[in-house]
C-alpha positions in Angstrom: 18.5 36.0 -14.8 16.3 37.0 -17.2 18.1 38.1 -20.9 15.5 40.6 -22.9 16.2 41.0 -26.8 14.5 43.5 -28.9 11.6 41.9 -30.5 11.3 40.7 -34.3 7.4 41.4 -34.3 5.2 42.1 -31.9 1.9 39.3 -31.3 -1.9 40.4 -32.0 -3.5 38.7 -29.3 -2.5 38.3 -25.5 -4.8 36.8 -22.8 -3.3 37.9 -19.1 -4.2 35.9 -15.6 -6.2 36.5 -13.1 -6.6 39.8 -11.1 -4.1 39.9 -7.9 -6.1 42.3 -6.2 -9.2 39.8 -6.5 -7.6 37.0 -6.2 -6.3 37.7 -2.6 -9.8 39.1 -1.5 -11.8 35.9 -3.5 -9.5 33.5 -0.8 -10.4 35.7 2.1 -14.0 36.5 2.1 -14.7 32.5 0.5 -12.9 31.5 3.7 -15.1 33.4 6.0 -18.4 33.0 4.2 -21.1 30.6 4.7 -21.0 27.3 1.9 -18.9 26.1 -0.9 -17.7 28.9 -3.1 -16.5 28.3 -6.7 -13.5 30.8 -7.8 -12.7 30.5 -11.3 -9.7 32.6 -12.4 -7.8 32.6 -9.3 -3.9 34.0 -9.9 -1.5 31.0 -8.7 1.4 33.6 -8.3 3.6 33.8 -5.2 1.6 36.4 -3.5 -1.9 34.8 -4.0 -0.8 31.6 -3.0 0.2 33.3 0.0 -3.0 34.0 0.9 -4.9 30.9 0.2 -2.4 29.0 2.3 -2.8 31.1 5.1 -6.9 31.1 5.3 -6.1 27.5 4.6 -3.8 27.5 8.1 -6.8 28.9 9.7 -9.4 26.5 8.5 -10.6 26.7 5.5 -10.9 24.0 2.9 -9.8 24.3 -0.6 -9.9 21.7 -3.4 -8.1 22.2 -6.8 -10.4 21.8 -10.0 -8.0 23.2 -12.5 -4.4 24.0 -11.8 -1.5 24.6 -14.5 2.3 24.0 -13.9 2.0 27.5 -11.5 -0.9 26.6 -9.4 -4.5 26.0 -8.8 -6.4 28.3 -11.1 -9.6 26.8 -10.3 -10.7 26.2 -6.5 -14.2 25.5 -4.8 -13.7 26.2 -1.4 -15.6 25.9 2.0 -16.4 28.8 4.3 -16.2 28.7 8.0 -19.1 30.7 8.8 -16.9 33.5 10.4 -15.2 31.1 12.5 -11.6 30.7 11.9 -9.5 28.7 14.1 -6.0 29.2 15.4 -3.2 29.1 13.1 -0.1 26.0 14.5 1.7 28.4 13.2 3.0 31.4 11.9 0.8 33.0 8.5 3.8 33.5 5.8 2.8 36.8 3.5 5.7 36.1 1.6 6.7 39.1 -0.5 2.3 40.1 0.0 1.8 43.8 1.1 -2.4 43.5 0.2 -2.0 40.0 1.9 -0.3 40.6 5.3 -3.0 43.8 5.4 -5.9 42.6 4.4 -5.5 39.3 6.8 -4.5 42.0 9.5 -8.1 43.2 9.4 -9.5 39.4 9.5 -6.8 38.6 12.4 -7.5 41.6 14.6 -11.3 40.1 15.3 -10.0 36.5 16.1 -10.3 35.0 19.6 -6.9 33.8 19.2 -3.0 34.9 18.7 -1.8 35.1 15.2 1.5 35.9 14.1 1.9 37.5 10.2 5.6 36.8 8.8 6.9 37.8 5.3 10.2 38.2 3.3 12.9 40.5 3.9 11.0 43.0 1.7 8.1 42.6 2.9 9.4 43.0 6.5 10.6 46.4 5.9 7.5 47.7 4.5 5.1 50.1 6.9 2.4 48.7 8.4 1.3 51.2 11.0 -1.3 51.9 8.3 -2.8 49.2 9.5 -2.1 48.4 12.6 -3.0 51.9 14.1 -6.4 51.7 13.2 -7.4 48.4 14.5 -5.4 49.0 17.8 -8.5 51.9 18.2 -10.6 49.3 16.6 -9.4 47.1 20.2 -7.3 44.6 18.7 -3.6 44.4 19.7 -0.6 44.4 17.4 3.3 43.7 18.8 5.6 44.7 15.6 8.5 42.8 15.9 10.2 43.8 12.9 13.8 45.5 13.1 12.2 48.6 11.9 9.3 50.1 14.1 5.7 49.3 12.5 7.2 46.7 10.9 6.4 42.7 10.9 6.8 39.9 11.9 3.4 41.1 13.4 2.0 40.0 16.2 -2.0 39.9 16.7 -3.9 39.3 19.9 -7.7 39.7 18.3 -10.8 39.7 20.2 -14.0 41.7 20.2 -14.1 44.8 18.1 -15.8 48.4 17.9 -16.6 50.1 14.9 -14.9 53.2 14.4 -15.0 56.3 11.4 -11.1 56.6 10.2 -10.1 59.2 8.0 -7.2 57.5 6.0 -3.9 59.8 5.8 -3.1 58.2 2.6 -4.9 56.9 0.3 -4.8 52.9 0.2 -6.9 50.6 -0.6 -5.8 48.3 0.8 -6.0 49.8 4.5 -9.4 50.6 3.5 -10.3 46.9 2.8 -8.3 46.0 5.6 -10.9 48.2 8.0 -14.0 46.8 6.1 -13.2 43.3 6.8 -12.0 43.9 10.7 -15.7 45.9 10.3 -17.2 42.7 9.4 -16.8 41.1 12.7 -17.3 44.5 14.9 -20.6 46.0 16.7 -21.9 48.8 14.8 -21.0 50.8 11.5 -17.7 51.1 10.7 -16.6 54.1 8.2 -13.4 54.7 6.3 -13.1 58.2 4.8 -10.1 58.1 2.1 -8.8 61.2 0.2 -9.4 60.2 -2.5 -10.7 57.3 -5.0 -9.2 53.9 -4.5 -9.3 50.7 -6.3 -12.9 49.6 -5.3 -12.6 45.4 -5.5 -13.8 45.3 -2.2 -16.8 46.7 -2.4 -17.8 45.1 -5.1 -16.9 41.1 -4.0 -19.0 42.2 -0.9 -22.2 42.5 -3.2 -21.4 38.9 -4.7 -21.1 37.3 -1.2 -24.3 39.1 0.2 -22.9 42.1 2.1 -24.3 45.4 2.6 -21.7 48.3 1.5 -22.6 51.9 1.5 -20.6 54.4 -0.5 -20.9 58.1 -0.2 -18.6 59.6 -2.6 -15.1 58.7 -0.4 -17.0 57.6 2.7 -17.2 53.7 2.4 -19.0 52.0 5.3 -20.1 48.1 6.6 -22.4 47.1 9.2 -20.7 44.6 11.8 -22.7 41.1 11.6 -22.7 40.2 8.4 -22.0 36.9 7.4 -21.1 36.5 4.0 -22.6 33.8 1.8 -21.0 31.6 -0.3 -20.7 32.9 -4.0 -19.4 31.7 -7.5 -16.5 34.1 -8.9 -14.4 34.6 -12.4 -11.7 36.3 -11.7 -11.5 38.8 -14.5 -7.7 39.7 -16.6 -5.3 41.0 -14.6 -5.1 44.9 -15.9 -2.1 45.4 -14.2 -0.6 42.8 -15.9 -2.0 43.7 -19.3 -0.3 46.4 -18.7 2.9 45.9 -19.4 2.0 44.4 -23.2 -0.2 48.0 -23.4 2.8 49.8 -23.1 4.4 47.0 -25.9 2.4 48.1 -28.2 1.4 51.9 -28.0 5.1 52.3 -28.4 5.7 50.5 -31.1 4.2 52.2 -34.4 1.8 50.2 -36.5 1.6 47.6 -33.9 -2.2 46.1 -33.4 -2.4 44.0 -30.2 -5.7 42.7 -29.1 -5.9 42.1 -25.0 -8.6 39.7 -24.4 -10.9 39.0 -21.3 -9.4 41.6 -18.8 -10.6 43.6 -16.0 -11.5 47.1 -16.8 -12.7 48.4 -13.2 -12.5 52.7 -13.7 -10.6 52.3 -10.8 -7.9 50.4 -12.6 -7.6 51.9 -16.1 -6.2 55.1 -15.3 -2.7 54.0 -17.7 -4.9 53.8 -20.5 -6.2 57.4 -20.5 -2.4 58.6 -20.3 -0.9 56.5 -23.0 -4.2 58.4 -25.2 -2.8 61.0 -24.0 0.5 60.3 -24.9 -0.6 59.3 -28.7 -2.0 55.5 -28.3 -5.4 54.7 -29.5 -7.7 51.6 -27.6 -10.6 50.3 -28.9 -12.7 48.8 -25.9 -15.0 45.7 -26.7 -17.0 45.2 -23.7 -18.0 41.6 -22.3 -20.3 42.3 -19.7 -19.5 42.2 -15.8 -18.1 39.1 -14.0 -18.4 39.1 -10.1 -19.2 43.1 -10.3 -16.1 43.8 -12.0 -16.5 44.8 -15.6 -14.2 43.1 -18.3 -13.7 43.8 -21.9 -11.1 43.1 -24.8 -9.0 46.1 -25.3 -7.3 46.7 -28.7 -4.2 49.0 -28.8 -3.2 50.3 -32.0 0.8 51.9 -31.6 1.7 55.2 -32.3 4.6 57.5 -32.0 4.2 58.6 -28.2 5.0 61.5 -26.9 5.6 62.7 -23.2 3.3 64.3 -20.9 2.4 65.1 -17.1 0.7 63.1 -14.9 -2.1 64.5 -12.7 -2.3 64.6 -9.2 -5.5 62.6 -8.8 -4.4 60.2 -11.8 -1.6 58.8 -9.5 -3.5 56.6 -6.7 -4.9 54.4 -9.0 -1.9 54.6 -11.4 0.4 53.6 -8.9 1.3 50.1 -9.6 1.8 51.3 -13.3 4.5 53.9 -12.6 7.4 51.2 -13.6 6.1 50.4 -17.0 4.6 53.9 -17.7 8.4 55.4 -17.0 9.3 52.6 -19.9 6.6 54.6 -22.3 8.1 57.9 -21.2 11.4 57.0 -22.3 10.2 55.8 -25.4 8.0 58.9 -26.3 9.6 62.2 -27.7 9.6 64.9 -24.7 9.5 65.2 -21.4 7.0 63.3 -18.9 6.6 64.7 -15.2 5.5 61.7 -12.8 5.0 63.5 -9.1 2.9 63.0 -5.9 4.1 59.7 -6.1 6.0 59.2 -2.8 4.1 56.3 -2.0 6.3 54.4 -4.7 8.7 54.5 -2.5 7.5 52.1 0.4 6.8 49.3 -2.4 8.3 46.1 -2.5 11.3 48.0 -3.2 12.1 51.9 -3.1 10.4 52.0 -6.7 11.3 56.0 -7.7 14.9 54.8 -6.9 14.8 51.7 -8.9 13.2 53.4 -12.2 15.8 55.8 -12.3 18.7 53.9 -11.4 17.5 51.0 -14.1 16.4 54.5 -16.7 19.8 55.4 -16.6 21.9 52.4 -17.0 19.8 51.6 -20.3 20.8 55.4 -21.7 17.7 57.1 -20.2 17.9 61.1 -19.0 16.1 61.2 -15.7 15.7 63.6 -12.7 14.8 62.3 -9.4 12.5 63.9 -6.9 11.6 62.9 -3.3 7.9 62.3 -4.9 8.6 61.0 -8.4 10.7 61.8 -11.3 10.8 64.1 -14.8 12.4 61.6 -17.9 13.7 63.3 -20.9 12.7 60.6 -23.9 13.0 59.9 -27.1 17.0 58.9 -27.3 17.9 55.3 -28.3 18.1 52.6 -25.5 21.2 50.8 -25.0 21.7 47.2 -23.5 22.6 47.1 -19.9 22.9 44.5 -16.7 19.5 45.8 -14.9 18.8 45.5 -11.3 15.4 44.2 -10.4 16.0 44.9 -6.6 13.5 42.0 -6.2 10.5 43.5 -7.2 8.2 42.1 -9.5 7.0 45.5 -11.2 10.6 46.7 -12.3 11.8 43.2 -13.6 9.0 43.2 -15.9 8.9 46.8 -16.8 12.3 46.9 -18.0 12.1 43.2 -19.4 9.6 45.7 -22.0 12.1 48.3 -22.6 14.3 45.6 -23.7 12.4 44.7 -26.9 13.0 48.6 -27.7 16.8 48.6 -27.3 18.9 50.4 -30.4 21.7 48.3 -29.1 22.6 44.7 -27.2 20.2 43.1 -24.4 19.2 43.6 -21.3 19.9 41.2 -18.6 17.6 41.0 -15.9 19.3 40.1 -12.6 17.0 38.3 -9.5 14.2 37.8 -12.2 12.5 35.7 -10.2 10.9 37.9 -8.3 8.5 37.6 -11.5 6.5 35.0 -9.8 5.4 36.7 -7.2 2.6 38.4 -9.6 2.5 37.0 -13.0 4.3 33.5 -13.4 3.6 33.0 -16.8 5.1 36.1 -17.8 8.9 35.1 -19.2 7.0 32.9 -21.5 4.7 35.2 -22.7 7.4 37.2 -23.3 9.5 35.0 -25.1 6.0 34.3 -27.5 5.3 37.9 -27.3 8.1 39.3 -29.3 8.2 36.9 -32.3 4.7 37.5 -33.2 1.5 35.0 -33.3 -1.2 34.7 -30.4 -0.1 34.2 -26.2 -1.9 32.6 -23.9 0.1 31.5 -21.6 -1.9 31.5 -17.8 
């Protein structure tokens, strides 16, 4: 359990880890490419870990340089050329939705069976998104999940065509999961998606030699490629800056200075509604590591009042939705989050966690199939808060804790915290009695 108090003062100066969404794509494509690849930065949280220990099941060689009391953060690692070998057993995703996807796409080319196990979680979650397209792709998937499309997935891989998909939904990580089955297939593969996802793909396949075109939504690979080894930082994670962001634009005359983090467009989109909702950023920019821009951002807290969120603001918002619906109960007004259905096939039913967490803590909130309208502006109260084992909600309402009027908030099955940012409780507990965090 983790107890939450509200804070004393808030710190001026945070540094987060390393990027999850790179993190799981630096193991995969240094795995498959050609040489020793360096990967500085690298997230050791649950997830990530994941992911290195499965490429590492299927071949590839990875030696720690720098690890902390979490994990290797530092890794130089050995490329099999495109040629993994079979597995002794099964690939554990643990609680990894970009993992268990993104390996799906690597799996469905292999010669060999594969099997692609997670948690409970994790086996409830759809994966049809994946699986249909590679089926057409040639590859063959047996879901063996109590719910239909749903793992423990089974993989019999082999050669592949190259196919133009048109993505329902859009997911980036169905798109990368496409791109990298594409990598091993004959001809041009093509994924259309409706609109703008978080582009890390693209951009690591630049750093390890890879041809990627992009026409506005259209994203498309030539099978063949061999990717050659590269040397990657692993820029901030934003996603995990976010949730100090928040800290501070809704705390008046805070100043918090977030240093060394990612700033991909495709990643930021909080940052333009907490302007919206009064906060003020000052962006120093540091230049690009591995294609991915990174900067120190400087928020200064105001009051904060509510607003809507746009339609096309919520794919690449989507992770943010827990700790955003913390600065909408802290803002005067009302803020309308919809087109957000997605949230609900997360680690956990996500619209139903925020509001059933918003309320206990004093919050007025109205639930929608897609997303959720919260009144703000009322004092929080302490409460027993359910993080229904998701990562996102424990830490989002671990923040509304340093705002309560009254008690504490205790955090039940925190350790779901691990799975993204391990180092966060710490941070936390540095956080809210002022001074400077780094704390990996």
């Amino acid at each position: 359990m983790l107890t939450v108090r509200p804070l004393e003062k808030l710190g001026t100066a945070i540094e987060v880890p390393g990027d999850k969404s790179c993190s799981h794509r630096a193991a995969i494509l240094a795995g498959l490419a050609d040489g020793v690849s360096e990967v500085k930065g690298f997230l050791p949280s649950e997830d990530c870990l994941c992911t290195l220990k499965a490429m590492m099941q299927l071949g590839v060689q990875v030696e720690e340089v720098n690890s902390t009391c979490w994990g290797p953060i530092d890794l130089r690692i050995t490329g099999t050329n495109m040629k993994l070998t079979a597995p002794t057993g099964d690939l554990d995703c643990g609680n990894s939705g970009t993992g268990m996807r993104l390996l799906a796409g690597v799996l469905a080319a292999q010669g060999f069976e594969s099997r692609l196990i997670g948690d409970d979680s994790l086996q409830s979650r759809p994966m049809g998104r994946v699986t249909v397209p590679l089926e057409s792709m040639g590859a063959k998937f047996e879901s063996e999940g109590e719910k239909p499309g749903c793992a423990p997935l089974r993989i019999s891989g082999g050669s592949l065509k190259s196919i133009r998909y048109e993505m329902p939904v859009a997911s980036a990580q169905v798109k990368s999961s496409i791109l990298l089955a594409g990598l091993f297939a004959e001809g041009e593969t093509t994924v259309v998606q409706p609109a703008v996802t978080r582009d890390h793909t693209e951009r690591m396949f630049a750093d390890f030699g890879i041809e990627c075109k992009v026409d506005g939504n259209s994203i498309s690979v030539k099978g063949g490629q061999n990717p050659q080894a590269a040397d990657l930082q692993v820029p901030g994670d934003f996603s995990s800056a976010a949730f100090w962001l928040v800290a501070a634009a809704a705390h008046p005359g805070s100043e918090l200075r977030i240093n060394t983090v990612g700033l991909n467009p495709t990643r930021t989109a909080l940052m333009t509604v907490l302007e919206r909702m009064g906060a003020q950023f000052e962006i120093e920019e540091l230049g690009s590591n591995g294609g991915e821009p990174i900067g120190n951002i400087l928020v200064k807290g105001k009051g904060l009042k509510g607003t809507e969120i746009l339609e096309e603001e919520v794919p690449n918002l989507i992770d943010e939705v827990p700790i955003l619906a913390i600065a909408a109960a802290l803002a005067e007004g009302t803020t309308t989050i919809r087109n957000a259905e997605e949230l609900r096939v997360k680690e956990t039913d996500r619209i139903m966690a925020v509001v059933d967490n918003l309320k206990r803590i004093g919050v007025s909130v109205e639930e929608f199939q897609d997303g959720m309208v919260i009144e703000g502006g009322n004092p929080l109260k302490g409460a027993e808060i359910e993080s229904y084992g998701d990562h996102r909600i424990a830490m989002a309402f671990a923040i509304a804790g340093l705002f309560l009027s009254e008690g504490e908030i205790d955090i039940q099955n925190s350790k779901c915290i691990a799975t993204s940012y391990p180092g966060f409780r710490d941070a936390l507990n540095t956080m809210r009695t002022g001074g400077e965090v780094k704390i990996l």
